[in-house]
N, C-alpha and C positions, 0 to 999 in steps of 0.2 A: 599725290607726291609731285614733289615740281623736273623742273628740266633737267635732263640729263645729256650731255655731250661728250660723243667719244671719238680720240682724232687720231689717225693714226699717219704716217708717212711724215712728208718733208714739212720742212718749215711753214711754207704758204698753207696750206692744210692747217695746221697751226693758229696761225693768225684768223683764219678763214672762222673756223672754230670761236675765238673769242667773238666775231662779229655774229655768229651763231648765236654764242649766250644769252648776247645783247640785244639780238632781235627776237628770240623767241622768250624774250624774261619772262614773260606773264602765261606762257601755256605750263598749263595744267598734265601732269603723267605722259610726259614725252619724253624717248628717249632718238636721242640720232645718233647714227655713225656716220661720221663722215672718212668714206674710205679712202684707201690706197690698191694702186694697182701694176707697181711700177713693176713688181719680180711676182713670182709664183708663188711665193712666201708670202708677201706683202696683202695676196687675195686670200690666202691659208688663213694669216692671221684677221683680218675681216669678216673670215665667217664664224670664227673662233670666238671673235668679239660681240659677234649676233646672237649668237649661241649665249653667250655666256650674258648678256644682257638683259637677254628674255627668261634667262632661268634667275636673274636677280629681280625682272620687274614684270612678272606674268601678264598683269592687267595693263600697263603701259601701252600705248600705242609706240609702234616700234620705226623708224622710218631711215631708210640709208640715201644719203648722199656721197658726192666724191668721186675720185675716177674710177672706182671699182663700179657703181651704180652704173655707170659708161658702158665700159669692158665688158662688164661681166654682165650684164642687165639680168639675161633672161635665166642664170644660175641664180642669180641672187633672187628674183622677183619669187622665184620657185620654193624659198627656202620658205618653210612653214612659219618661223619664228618674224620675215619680215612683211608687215604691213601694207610698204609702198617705197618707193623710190621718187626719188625728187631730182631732177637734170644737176647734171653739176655745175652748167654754166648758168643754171637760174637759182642757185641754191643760194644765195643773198639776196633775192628777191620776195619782196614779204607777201606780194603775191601767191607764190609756191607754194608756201606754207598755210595759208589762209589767214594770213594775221595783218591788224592794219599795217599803215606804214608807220613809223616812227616820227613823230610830231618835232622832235632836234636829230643831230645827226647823232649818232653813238657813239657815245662815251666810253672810253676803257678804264677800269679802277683797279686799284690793287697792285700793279705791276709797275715793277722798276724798267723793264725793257719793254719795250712798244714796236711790234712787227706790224711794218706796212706794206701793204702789198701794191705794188705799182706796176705790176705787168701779170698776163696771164697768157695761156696756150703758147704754141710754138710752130714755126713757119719750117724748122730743119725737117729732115729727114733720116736724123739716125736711124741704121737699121733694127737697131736691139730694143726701141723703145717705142711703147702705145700709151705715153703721156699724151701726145696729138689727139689721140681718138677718144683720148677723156676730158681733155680740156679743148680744144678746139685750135684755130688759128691764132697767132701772139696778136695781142689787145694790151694797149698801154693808157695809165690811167693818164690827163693831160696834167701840167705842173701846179695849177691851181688847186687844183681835186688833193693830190699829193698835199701840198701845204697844207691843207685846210683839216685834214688828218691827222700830221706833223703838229698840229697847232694845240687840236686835242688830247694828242699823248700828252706834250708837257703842260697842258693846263694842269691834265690829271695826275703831275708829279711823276711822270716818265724821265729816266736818265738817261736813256738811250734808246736811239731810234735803229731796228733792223730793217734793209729796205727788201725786199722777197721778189720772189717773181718765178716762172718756169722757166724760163729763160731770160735772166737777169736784166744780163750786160745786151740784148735786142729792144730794150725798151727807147723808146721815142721811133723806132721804123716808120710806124703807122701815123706818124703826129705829123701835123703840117711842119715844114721843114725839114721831118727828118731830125730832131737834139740827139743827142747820142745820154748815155747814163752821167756821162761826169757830170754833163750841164744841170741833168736834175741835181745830182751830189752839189754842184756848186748852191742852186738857188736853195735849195734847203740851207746850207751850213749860211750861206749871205743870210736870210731872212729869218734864221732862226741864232743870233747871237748867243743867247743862254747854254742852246741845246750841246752839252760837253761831250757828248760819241753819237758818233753814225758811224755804222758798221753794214756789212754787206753782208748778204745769203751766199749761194751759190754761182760763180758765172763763168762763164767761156769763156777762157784767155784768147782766144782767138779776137773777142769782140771789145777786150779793154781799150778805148781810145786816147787820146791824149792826156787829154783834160781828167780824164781817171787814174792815169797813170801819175802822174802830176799831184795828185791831190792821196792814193795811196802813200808814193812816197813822202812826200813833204808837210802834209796839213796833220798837226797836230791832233785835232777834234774826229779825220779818220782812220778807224783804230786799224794799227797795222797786224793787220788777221782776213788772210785771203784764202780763199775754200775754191778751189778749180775743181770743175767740170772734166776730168783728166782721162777715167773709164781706164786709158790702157799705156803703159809706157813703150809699146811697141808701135814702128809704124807701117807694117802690114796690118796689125790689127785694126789701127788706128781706121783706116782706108776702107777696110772691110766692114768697120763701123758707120762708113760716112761722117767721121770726124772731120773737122776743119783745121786739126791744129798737127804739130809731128811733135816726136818726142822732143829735138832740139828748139820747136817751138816756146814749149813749155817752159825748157830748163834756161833759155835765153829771155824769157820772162820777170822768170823768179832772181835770177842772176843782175840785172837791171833796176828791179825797185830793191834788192837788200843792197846794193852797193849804195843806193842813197839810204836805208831806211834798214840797217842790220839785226832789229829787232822784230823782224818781217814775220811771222807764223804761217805758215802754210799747212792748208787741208786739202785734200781730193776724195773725190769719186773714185774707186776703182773699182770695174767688174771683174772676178776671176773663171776663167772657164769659157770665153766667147770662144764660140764656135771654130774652128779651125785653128786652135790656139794651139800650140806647142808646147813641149816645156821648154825651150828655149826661148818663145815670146813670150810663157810665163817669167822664166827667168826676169827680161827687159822690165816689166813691170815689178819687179820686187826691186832691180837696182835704181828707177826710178825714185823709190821712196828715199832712197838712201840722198840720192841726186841733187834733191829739191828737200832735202828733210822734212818729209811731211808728219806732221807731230799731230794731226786731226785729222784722223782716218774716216771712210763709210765705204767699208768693201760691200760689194754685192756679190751672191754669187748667182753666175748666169741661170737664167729658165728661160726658155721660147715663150714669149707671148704671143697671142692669138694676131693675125693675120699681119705678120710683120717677116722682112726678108730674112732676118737672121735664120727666124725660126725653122728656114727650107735651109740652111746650109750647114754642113756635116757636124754632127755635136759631138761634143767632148764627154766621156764619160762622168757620170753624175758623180762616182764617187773620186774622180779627179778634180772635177770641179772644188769640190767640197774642201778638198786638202790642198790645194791652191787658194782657195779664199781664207782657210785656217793658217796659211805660208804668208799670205798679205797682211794679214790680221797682226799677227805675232812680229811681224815686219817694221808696220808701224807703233804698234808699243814699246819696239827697243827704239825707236825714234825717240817716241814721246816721254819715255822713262829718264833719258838722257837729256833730252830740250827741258822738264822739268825740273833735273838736277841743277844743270847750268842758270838755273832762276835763281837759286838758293843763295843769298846775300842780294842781290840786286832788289832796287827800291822798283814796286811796282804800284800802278794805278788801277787801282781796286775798285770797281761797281758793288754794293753791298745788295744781296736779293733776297731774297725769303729762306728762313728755313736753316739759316748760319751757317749760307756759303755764299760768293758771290765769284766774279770772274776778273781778272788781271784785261787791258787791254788787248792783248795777245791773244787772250781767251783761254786761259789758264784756269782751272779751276781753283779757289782760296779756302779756305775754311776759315770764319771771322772772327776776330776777337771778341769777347763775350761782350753783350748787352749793344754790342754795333746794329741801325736802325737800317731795315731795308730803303734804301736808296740812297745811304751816306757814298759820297767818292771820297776816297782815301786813299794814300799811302801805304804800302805795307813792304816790309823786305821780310820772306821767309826765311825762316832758316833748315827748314826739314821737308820733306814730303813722305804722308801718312795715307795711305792707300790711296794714291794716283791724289792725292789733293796737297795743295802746298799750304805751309803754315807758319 
């Protein structure tokens, strides 16, 4: 049987995966995981997926990658169902795998949207998180490497470029001079005229620079749909997270690019349950969402990870957590129920994807007129929305 790839976590993970497919095309009864390790759920469901892999491909060779393979090494190494483990920060190296190198660079097919990864690890020190300890130090790819990427997707008929990273908006630190992320967002959009969206992953409002700020609000080509790093609307929490940003950080952020750009989408990060959390600092973070109308939620709810500060200071009861992160959840979907509604007549610019749905600029989900071809951009004004999709 041939290759099998199982991805789990954030976006970059994702992308990470297709370049997986790609390099291991030609092996023979393999299956990988490439894990996650960010929450205690996240390794739950990793070993769930090992489990469940090996009871679908017995004779497989079974092999995990990801930051879970990090983290978690010597649980996972343990588990009967897996094989071997493969470093996370060599898991694109065809090395690792035994396989030659790849004679051109690789090719993406089939996909309307094209995730690039251009940065990896991370230099902060949140205290809640062992991203660090799976991915390593922040590493940026240089701008050439980027375009020449960029170049591939839209050879291969890609409509839109995601740009990923662990830490997004830190890319260029490490590069001679120091660029900050806009300067890459400019030489893409300059050098790739065809290319009609670039969109961003997740990033630190704390680290948006000018020239990103600038090209959010104003540049047509990127799409106005921002996903912050946010964790907590509180800012004792925030502090006791080693955030870099305050709540009025944030809301003077968002406040900024919709006065130029009012059809602004905002997502966050929130974790519910951090350690010393209150229901009063829970409260902060539920008025948050209202705040910033965050209409693309990804609550987490807290777990201690292994050798990390959080994990020594006072926790919050599990079944508080839980009803906290169900108080987020439900928080943001009356956002989003509403931001949805308010679409409903307005002409929107539609990506067409697979599967007859595709996403609005904003990042709304559509559902497509019949016989519409994956990667058409169109026009669409809804008029209804039919289980969280507009049509």
């Amino acid at each position: 049987m041939s290759l099998e790839v199982h991805s789990l976590g954030c976006r970059l993970n994702l992308a990470e995966s297709e370049q997986l497919r790609a390099l291991l095309a030609s092996a023979d009864d393999l299956v990988v995981v490439n894990s996650c390790a960010v929450t205690a759920e996240a390794v739950r469901q990793t070993r769930q997926t090992i489990r469940r892999a090996r009871r679908a491909r017995p004779d497989a060779r079974l092999l995990v990658t990801g930051c879970a393979a990090e983290v978690e090494r010597d649980a996972l190494s343990a588990m009967p169902e897996v094989d071997g483990l493969i470093a996370n920060t060599a898991k694109l190296d065809p090395r690792a795998w035994n396989v030659p190198a790849p004679a051109a660079p690789l090719r993406p097919t089939g996909y309307t949207r094209g995730f690039v990864q251009v940065q990896n690890g991370c230099d902060h020190a949140c205290t809640f998180c062992v991203i660090p300890q799976g991915r390593g130090v922040s590493r940026s790819r240089p701008v050439a490497d980027v375009l020449a990427e960029v170049a591939l997707h839209l050879d291969a008929g890609v409509r839109e470029i995601v740009l990923t990273g662990v830490d997004l908006t830190s890319w260029g630190s490490d590069l001679p001079g120091a660029p900050r992320l806009g300067q890459l967002c400019e030489a893409i959009l300059a050098n790739f005229g065809a290319l009609p969206r670039l969109r961003l992953s997740s990033v630190d409002g704390a680290e948006v620079d000018d020239t990103l700020f600038d090209l959010l609000a104003a540049e047509t080509r990127m799409m106005p749909h921002l996903h912050l790093s946010l964790q907590s609307g509180d800012d004792m929490i925030l502090k006791r997270m080693k955030r870099r940003h305050s709540r009025a950080d944030a809301i003077a952020l968002v406040e900024r690019l919709r006065a130029r750009r009012p059809d602004l989408s905002i997502g966050a990060d929130l974790i519910a349950g951090f350690p010393t959390e209150t229901e009063t600092m829970h409260g902060q973070s539920l008025s948050i969402i209202q705040a910033l109308d965050v209409v693309h939620g990804h609550v987490f709810a807290y777990s201690p990870r292994p050798a990390t500060p959080a994990a020594r200071m006072p926790q919050v009861p599990i079944a508080a957590i839980r009803a906290r992160a169900a108080e987020l959840r439900r928080a943001v979907a009356h956002q989003r129920a509403a931001w949805l509604g308010r679409l409903i007549g307005t002409p929107l610019a539609v990506l067409a994807e697979r599967g007859g749905t595709g996403h609005s600029a904003q990042f709304a989900p559509v559902v497509l007129p019949e016989h519409t071809a994956p990667g058409a951009l169109f026009s669409l004004t809804p008029s209804r929305v039919v289980e969280g999709m507009l049509q």
